[in-house]
Every structure is written in structure tokens, then in C-alpha cells.
LOPA-357351 format. One record per residue: residue in three letters; x, y, z of N, C-alpha, C, O in turn. Coordinates in steps of 0.05 Angstrom, whole numbers, plus 5000, padded with zeros to 4 digits. Example, Ala and Ser with C-alpha at 12.3 -4.5 7.8 and 13.67 -1.06 7.14 Angstrom:
BEGIN
Ala526448865156524649105156526449345156528549345169Ser525749555142527349795143525850015157526850235161
% end
This chain:
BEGIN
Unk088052166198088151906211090951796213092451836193Unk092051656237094351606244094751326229092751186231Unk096251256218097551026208098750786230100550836245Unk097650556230097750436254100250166238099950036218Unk101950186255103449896239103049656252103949656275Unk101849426244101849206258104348996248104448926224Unk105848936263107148746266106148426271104748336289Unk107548276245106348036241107547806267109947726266Unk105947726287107147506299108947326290108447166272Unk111847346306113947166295113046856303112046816325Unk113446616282113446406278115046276295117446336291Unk114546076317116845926334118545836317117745786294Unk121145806323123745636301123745326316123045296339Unk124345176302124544906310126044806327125744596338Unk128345036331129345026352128045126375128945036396Unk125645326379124445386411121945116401120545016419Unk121745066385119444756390119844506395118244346404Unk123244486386124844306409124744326427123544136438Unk125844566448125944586473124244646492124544646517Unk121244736473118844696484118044366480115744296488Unk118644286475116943986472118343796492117243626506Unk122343886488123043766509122943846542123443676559Unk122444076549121944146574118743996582118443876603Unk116544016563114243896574115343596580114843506602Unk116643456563118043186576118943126596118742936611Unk120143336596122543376625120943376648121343256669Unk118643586642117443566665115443366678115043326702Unk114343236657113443026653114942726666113442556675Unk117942706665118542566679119742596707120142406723Unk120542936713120542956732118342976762118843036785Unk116342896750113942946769113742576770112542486789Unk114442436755113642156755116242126783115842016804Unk117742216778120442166797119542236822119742066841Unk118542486827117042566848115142436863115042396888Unk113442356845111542126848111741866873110841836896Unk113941696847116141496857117541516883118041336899Unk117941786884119141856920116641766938116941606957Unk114341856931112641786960112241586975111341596998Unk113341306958114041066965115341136986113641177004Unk117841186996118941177014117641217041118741127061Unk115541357041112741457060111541177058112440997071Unk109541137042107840997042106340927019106641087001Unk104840727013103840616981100340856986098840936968Unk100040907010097741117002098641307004097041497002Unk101641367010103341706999102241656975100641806964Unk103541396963103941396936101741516912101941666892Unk099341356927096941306910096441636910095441756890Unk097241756933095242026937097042216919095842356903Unk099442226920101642356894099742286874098842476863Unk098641986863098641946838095542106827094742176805Unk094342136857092242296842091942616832090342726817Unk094442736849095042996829096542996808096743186792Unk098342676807099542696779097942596756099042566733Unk095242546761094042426742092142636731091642656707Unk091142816750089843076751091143236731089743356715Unk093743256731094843476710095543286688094843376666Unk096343126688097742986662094642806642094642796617Unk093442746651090842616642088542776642086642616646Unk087543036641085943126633086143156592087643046576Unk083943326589084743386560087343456544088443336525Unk087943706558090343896551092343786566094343846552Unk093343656589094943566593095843296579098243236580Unk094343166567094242926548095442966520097142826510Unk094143196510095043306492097443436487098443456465Unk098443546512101443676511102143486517104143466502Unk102043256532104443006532105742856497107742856483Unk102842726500103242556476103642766440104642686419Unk102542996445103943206423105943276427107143306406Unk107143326446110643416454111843136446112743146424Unk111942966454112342586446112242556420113742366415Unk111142646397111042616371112442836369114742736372Unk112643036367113443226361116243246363117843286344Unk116843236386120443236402121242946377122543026358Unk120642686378121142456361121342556326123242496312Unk119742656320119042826297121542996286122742976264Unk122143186309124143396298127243206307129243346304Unk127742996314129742816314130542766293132442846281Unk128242556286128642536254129142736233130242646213Unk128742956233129343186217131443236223132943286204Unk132443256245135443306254138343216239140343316228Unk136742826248138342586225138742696200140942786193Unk137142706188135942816161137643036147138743006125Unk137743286163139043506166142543386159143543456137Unk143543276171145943216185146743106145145642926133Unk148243226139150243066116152142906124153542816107Unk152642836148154742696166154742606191155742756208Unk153942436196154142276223156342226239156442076258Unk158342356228160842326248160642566270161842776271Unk158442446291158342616326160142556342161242336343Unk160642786359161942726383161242566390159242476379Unk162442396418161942196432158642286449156642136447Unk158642576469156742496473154542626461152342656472Unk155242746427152942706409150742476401148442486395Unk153242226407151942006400150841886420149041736416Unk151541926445149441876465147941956471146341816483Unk147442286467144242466477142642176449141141996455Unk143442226426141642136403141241886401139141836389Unk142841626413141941446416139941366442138141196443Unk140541506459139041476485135841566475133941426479Unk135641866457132941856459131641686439129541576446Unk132641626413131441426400130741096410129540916400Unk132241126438130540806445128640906457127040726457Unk127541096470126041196486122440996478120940846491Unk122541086449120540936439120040716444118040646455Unk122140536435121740156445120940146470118940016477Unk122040256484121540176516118740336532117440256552Unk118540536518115340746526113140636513110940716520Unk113440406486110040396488110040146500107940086487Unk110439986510109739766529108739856561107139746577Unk109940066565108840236587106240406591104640406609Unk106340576563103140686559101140586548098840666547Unk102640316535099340116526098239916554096039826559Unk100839916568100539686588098639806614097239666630Unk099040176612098040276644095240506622092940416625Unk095540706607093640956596092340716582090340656593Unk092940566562090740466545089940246553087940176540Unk090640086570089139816585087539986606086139826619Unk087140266614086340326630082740416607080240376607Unk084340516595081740776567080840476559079040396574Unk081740296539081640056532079139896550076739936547Unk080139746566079539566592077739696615075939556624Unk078039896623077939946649078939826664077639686679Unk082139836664083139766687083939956708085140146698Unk083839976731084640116741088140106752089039946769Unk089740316738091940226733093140406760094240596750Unk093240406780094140556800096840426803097740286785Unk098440486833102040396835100240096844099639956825Unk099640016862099039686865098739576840100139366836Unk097239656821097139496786100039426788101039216797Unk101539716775103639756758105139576776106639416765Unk104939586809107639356817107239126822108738946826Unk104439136823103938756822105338676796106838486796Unk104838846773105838706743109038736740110638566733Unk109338996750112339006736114638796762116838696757Unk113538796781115238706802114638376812116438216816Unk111838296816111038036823110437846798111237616800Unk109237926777109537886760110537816736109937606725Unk112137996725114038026702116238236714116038466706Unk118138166732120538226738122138526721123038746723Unk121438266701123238456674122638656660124038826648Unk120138626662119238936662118739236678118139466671Unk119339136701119639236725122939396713123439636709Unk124139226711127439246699127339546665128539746658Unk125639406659125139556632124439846640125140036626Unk122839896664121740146665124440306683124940546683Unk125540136694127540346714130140376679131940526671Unk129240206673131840336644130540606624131740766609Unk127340596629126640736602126740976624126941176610Unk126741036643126941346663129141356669129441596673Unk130941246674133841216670133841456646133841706649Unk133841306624134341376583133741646588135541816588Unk130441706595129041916597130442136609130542356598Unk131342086630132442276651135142436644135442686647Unk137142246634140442326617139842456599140842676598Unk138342396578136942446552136542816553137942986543Unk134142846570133343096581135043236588135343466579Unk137143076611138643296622140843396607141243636612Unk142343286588143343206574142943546554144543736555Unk140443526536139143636523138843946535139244146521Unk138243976559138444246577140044376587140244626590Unk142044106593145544276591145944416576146144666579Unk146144256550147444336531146444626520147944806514Unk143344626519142144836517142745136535142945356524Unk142945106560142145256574145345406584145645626594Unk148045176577149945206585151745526571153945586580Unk150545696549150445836530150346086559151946276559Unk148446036580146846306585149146356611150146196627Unk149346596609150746586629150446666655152146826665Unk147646536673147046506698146946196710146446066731Unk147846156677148145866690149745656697148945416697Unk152545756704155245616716154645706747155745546763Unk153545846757153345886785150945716790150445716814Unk149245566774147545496787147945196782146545016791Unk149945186766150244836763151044676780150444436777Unk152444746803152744466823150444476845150644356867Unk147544666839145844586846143944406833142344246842Unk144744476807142844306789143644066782142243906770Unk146044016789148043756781146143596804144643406798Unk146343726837145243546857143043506844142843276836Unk141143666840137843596837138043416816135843296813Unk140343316796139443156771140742846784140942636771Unk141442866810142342646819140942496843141642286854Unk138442696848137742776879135042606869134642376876Unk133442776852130942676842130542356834129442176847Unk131442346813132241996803132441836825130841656827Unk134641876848135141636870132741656888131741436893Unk131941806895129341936911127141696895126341506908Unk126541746873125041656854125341266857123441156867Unk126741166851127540996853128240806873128240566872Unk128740946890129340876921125540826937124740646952Unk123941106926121441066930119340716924117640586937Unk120540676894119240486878120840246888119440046884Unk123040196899123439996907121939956932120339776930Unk122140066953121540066980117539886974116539676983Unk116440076956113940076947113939806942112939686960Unk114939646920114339386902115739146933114738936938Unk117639246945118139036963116139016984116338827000Unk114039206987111639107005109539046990107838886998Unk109239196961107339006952107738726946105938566945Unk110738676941110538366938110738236952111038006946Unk110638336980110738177007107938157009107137927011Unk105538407009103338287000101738106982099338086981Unk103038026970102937886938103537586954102637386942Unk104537556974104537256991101337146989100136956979Unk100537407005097937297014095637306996094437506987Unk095237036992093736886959090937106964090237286949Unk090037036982086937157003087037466987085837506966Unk088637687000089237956992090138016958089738236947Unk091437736945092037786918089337716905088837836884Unk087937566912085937506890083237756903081537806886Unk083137856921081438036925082638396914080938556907Unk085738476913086638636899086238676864085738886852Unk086538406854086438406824083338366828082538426806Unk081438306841079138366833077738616833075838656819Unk078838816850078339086847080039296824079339526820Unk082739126810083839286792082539186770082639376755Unk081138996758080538986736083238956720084239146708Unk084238736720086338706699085238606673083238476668Unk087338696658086138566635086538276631088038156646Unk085138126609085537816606087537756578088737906563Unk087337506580088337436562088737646530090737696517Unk085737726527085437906506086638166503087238276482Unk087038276527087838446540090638486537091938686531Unk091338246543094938276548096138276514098238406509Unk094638106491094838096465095538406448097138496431Unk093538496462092638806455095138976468096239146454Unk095538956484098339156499101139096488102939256487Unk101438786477103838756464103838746434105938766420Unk100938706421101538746398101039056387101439106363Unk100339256405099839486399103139566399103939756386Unk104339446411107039696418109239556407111639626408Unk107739286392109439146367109139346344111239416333Unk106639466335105639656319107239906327107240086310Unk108539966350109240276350111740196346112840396339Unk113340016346116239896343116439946320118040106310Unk114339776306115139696278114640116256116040216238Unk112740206267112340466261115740646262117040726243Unk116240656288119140846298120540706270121040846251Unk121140446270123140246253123040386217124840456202Unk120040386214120040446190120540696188121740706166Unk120340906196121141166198123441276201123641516196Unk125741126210128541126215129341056190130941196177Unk128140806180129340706149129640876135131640946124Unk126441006133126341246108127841426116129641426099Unk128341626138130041826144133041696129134641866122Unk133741426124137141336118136741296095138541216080Unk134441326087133441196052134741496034136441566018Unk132141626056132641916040134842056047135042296039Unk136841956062139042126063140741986047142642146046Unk141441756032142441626006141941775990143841875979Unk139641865983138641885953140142245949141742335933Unk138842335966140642595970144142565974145442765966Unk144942455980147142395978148242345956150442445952Unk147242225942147942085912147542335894149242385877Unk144942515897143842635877146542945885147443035864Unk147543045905148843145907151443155888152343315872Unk152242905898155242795879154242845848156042975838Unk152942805835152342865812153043105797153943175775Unk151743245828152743615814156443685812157043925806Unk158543515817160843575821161543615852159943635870Unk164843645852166143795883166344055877166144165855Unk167044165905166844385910169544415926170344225938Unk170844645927173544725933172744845960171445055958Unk173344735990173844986013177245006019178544826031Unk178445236008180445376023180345446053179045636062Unk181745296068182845396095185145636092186145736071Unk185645696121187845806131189745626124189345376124Unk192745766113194945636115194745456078195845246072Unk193545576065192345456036191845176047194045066047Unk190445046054190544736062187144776047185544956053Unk186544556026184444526013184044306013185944136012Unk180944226014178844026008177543995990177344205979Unk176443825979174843845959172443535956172943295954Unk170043685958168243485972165443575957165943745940Unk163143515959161743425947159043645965158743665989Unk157143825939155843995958153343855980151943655981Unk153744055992151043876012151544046041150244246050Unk154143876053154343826083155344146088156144286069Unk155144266119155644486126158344496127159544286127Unk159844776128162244826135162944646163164744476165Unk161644716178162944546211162944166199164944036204Unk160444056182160643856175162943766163163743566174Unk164443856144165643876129169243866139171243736132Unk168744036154170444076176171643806185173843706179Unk170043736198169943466227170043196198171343006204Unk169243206182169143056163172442976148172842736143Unk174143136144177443226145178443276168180043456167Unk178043156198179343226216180443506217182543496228Unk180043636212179943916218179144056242176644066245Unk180544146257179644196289177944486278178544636260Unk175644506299174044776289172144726320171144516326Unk172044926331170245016359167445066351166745236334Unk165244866371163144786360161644756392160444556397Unk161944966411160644826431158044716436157344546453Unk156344846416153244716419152744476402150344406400Unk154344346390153744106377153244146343153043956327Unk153244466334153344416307149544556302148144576281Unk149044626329145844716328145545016330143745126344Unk147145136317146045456313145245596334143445756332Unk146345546355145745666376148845786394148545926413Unk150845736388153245806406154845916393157145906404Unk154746086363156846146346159346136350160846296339Unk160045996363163945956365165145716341167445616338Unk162445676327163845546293164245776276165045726253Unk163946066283162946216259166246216252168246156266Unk165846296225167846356202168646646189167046796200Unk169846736178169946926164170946906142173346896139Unk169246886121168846826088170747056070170447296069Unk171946966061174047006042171746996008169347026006Unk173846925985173146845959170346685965170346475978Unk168046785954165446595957163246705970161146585971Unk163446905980161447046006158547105983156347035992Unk158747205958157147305950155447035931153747095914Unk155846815935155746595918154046525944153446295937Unk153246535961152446405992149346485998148546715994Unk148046296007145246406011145146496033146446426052Unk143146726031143846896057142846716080141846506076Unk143246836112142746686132140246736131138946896117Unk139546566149135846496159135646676187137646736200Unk133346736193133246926216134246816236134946986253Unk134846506246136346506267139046456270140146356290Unk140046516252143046506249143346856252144646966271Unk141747016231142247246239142247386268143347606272Unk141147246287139847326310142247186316143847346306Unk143746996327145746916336147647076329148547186349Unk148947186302151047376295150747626299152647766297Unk147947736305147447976311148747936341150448096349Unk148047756355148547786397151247746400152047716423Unk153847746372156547786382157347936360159747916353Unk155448116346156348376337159148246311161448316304Unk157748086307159247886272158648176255156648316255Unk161448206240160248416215158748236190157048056191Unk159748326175157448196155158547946130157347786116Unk161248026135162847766122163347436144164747236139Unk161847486163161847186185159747136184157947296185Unk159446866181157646626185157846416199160146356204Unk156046276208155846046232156645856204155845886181Unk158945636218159845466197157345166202156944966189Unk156945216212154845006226151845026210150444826208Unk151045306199148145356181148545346155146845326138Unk153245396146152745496112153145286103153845076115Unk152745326077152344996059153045106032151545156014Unk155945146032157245226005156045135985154444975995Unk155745125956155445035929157645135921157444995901Unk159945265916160945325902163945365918164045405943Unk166545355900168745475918168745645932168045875924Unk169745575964170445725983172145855998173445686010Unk173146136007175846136028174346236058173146446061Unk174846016077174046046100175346106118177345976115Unk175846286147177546306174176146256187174046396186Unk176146006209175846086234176546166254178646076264Unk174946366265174946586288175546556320176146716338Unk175246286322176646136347177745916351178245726337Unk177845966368181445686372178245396370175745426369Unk179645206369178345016371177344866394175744686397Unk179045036413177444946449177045146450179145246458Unk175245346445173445556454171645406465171045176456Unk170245556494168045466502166245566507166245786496Unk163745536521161145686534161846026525160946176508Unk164046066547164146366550164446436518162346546511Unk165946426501166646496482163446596460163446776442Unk161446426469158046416451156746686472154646816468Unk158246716490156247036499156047236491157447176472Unk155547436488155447726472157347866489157947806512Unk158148026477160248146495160648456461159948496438Unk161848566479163348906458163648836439163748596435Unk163849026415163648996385166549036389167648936370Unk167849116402170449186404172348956408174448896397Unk170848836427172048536435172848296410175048196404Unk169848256400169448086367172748126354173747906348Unk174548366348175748356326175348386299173348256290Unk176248486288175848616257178648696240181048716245Unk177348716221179848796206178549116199176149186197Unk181349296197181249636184183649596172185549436170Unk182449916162184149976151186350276164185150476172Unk188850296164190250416182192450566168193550416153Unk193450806167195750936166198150996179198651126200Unk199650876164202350896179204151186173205051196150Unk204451346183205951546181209351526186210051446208Unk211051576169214151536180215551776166215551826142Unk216951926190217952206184220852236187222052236208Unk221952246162225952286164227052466152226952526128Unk228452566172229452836175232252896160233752796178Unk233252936150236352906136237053146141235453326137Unk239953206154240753506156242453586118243553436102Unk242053846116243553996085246554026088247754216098Unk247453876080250454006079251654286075253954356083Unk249054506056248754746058248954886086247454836105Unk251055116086251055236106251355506095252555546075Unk249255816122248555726133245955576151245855496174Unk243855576126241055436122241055116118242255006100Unk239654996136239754806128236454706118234454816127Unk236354506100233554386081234554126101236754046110Unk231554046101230353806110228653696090226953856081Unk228553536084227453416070224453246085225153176108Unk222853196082220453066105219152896083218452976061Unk219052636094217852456068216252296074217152116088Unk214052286070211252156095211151956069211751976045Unk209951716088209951376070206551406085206051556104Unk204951266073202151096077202550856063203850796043Unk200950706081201550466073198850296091198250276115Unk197450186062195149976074195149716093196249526082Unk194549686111194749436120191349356129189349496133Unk192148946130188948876134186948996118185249156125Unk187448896096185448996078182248946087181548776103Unk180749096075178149146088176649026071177149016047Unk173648866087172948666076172048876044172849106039Unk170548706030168448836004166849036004166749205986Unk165149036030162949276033164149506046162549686045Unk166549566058167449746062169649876051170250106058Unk171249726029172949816014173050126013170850216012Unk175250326013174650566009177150615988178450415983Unk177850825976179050985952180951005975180551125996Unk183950835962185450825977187351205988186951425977Unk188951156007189851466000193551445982194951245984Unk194051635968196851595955199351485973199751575995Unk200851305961201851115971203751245989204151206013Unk205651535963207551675976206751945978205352055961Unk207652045999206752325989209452516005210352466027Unk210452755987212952815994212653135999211253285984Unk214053206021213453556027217253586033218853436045Unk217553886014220753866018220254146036218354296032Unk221954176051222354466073224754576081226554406086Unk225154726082227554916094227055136115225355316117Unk229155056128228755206148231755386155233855266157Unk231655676157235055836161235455736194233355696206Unk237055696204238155706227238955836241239855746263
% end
């Protein structure tokens, strides 16, 4: 009987459940944008878009991949925070991360006001609802929604750049994708205006308004209580959840310092000495220390990696996706992403690229290319004539000599330093 090996299904990393959760978003608001265009046609373009966007997004499983991608993408944010021993981001670190954390404030006044006044109430929340309220209505909310797809839209795109900017089919395709991320939104927008300025031209006529809201079923007084105090409840929820993520990154913080500092040696002997926890790249940016980081510090672009000096064996080994990143640029085995290690103990670190390395630099490319250190023989041969005549001796005196010492795991039994051959030759 043949021996059959089964291979255990690999586990998604949190990083492909990020960018699975944020593409279902993405797409999610890109079809609302689409939507929003049909305005420019007509409010029964509109309605008739809204019934295949309601078809896919509001059945079971489409419900469930929204609002589970929505917890989930929010979810691994907070872990992110969490993660981070240091909040000193780039500039537009701090804007992908502040943009999506308002996302919340401004999205549940939208899905209590249109999905659950609809599940809730039975209202029927079609584009006439949404722009009688947001536009004839309450103005300002009208205002609130072109900011929360606004947020939504940078946020995403933002998030897919950055991601996607790594691969390299994708500089030829970016000033198409630049148009489409500029194309869609105005389209979108330009739709929803056109739309709300004839419904609120219909909104004159008292006759057509009181016979409209009698076929939408709005909600009442009770109604409207329920839509703002529910998404007072999801405010106050996001709020408390943020706390604890800053609570518990104190306490860890504190409990760290307890254990002592820790020594990282740079290039050029220039030393730090700081407190365990935060990553090499953290640590880094923490001492102004210039260090090349094109993906943000997210294990995905190795142009932080290092090459570990004094300390390598004191280091927890990498996690399978660091390995998988150092494996696709053929890293020997003394480099690590400075962005995944988290010293405990004194360190000597190099980094491997200039500090404006970019995109290209995170592609795979020749093992040859990478750089390495060997080890090499220098041969040097001098000849002396014999004052003896009429034979003359040469003397031949070969030097070796080590250079670029070779990391630990390859060390070999060096060869003798000098080695001397005497010869003569008659003439």
C-alpha cells in the first residue's frame, strides 16, 4: 500500500484577512458610487441600479460578507494599534489610520437610518427616502454622507496602493487606476447631486410630498429615537474599544520597562539603548534613524530587512510570513525584516538599503543581486632575481589572506595564512 501524504490546509495570515475584508469594502463602496452615477440618467436609472445593488449586497451571504468584513477589517485595526510599540507614523500613515477610524461615527447613522429603519420599520428606504432625508430634510446629513464615501474611498484606495504597489504589474497600470479612483467618486457624486436637486424640486409640491412619504413608510417619532440612539450605542462601543486598545498598550509599556534596556548597535558604532518591546524599524524611526520601510512597517516589502551581527541567536525565529517574504529576495539566514524582530536582548544590526529604497527594491530578483558576504583568496607572487651566477633562485612567496568574514553558519577552517615554496631555476 502506497503511503499517501496529506498536506494540512494553510491558515489565512491577518494580513490576506485584511486585504480580504478590505477589498469586500472596496467593492462595496465602489458599486454604491456606481449606483450614485445613475442619477445623472434618471431617479428610475437610479432606483433600477438600486435593485441589483440590493440583490447582491442584501441577501444572506452578501449581508454577511459586508457587515463581517466591517467588524473584522475595524477589528484587525485595533490589533494593528495594539501591535505598534510606537505611534510615531508617517504622515500618510496617519492619514490611511485616521480616515478609517472615523469611518464608524459617520456609517452607523447611515445603516440605522436606511438597513435597520428598513428591517426595523418597514420603511421602504429606496434613493427618494434617502434624498428626501439627507437633502430636503436634514441638509447635514446629506453633507455627512458625501464625507463618510469621501473617508471610505481614500481610505481603500489608499490601503490598495500601498498594498498592491509591491507587484510589479502594477506601475504600468497606475495612471489608469489613478483615473478610475478619480473617475468613479465624481461620476458618483455628480449622479447624487443632479438626483436630490430634482427630488427637492419635487419636495415643492406639498400634494406629491405627502403622497411620497405615504408610500415610503417613514419612520415616526419612535423611529427616528431608535436610529440615533442606536448609533449613539455604536459610537459609544468604537469609543470604548479605542480606550482599551491605549489602556492596554500602557500597561504593556510599563510592564516592559521593568525588565531593563536593551543595547542596539548600528553601523558606524552609534548605539541606543531602549526598553524591550518595539521592533527594530520601530526603534529605528523612534531615534531618528533613517531606515527604508516602503510598506509602512507591515511585513510585506522587506526593504527594512537587516543583517544581524552580535544577537542573531538570542532572536525568535521568524513567523511563516516573514519567512516567505525573505525567502522571495533570497535573504540568507543572518537577515531579518526589521519591521517583525523584537530584540530582548543586545543587538548589532546593518541595514541592507539606503533609506530611499523603493517599490522596486521589495521585488525578487537573483540571489546574486541580494549581496553577501564570502569568503576569498588573495594570491600575491614575488619574484626576486639570485645574485648567484650562473643559476639563478627565485624565491615565490604566496600570502592568503581572509577577507569579509563569513557569517556563523558557514564559517569554514581557515586556510594557512603564509605559505612559502622556494625554487631554482639554471638559466
Amino acid at each position: 500500500m502506497n503511503d499517501v501524504s496529506v498536506t494540512a490546509p494553510r491558515r489565512p495570515t491577518i494580513r490576506q484577512i485584511r486585504l480580504f475584508t478590505g477589498i469586500v469594502l472596496f467593492v462595496y463602496v465602489t458599486t454604491h458610487f456606481l449606483n450614485h452615477a445613475l442619477g445623472l440618467i434618471s431617479l428610475d436609472a437610479l432606483d433600477a441600479g438600486r435593485r441589483v445593488f440590493i440583490a447582491v449586497w442584501r441577501n444572506p451571504v452578501g449581508t454577511i460578507l459586508l457587515y463581517g468584513s466591517l467588524i473584522v477589517h475595524f477589528a484587525l485595526a485595533l490589533q494593528a494599534i495594539y501591535a505598534r510599540r510606537r505611534l510615531n507614523l508617517r504622515a500618510y500613515e496617519w492619514v490611511q489610520l485616521l480616515l478609517g477610524l472615523s469611518v464608524p461615527f459617520i456609517l452607523a447613522l447611515h445603516v440605522f437610518g436606511t438597513r435597520m429603519a428598513h428591517e426595523v420599520y418597514g420603511v421602504d428606504d429606496n434613493y427618494v427616502y434617502a434624498l428626501l432625508v439627507q437633502w430636503h430634510f436634514s441638509p447635514q446629513i446629506g453633507i455627512q454622507q458625501i464625507v463618510l464615501f469621501a473617508i471610505a474611498w481614500i481610505h481603500g484606495c489608499m490601503g490598495l496602493h500601498f498594498y498592491f504597489r509591491l507587484k510589479r504589474h502594477y506601475a504600468p497600470l497606475l495612471p489608469y487606476l489613478f483615473a478610475g479612483t478619480l473617475l468613479v467618486p465624481t461620476l458618483g457624486l455628480l449622479g447624487v447631486g443632479v438626483a436630490a436637486d430634482q427630488v427637492t424640486t419635487l419636495a415643492q409640491d406639498q400634494e406629491w410630498l405627502d403622497r411620497t412619504l405615504d408610500n415610503l413608510n417613514p419612520p415616526g417619532a419612535e423611529g427616528v429615537q431608535f436610529v440615533y440612539d442606536s448609533a449613539a450605542i455604536v459610537w459609544g462601543v468604537v469609543i470604548v474599544f479605542l480606550a482599551l486598545v491605549m489602556i492596554l498598550r500602557a500597561l504593556r509599556r510599563w510592564q516592559e520597562r521593568r525588565k531593563g534596556l536593551i543595547r542596539i548597535t548600528y553601523p558606524g558604532n552609534r548605539k541606543v539603548e531602549i526598553a524591550s518591546g518595539p521592533t527594530l524599524l520601530e526603534i529605528s524611526r523612534q531615534h531618528d534613524i533613517p531606515h527604508a520601510s516602503v510598506c509602512g512597517g507591515r511585513g510585506r516589502c522587506s526593504t527594512c530587512r537587516v543583517r544581524i551581527g552580535n544577537g542573531l541567536d538570542q532572536l525568535e525565529p521568524p513567523a511563516s510570513t516573514e519567512v516567505a517574504v525573505l525567502e522571495r529576495v533570497g535573504a540568507p539566514p543572518n537577515v531579518r525584516l526589521a519591521c517583525q524582530t523584537r530584540p530582548t536582548t543586545d543587538i548589532e544590526i546593518t541595514p541592507l538599503l539606503p533609506p530611499t529604497a523603493g517599490p522596486r527594491a521589495a521585488r525578487s530578483r537573483s540571489a546574486y543581486l541580494q549581496g553577501g558576504e564570502r569568503e576569498i583568496l588573495i594570491l600575491f607572487a614575488v619574484f626576486a632575481p639570485s645574485p648567484v651566477s650562473p643559476s639563478t633562485s627565485s624565491h615565490m612567496t604566496w600570502f592568503s589572506s581572509s577577507t569579509a568574514t563569513l557569517p556563523p553558519w558557514e564559517r569554514r577552517s581557515k586556510m594557512p595564512a603564509v605559505m612559502s615554496i622556494n625554487s631554482s631555476a639554471t638559466a
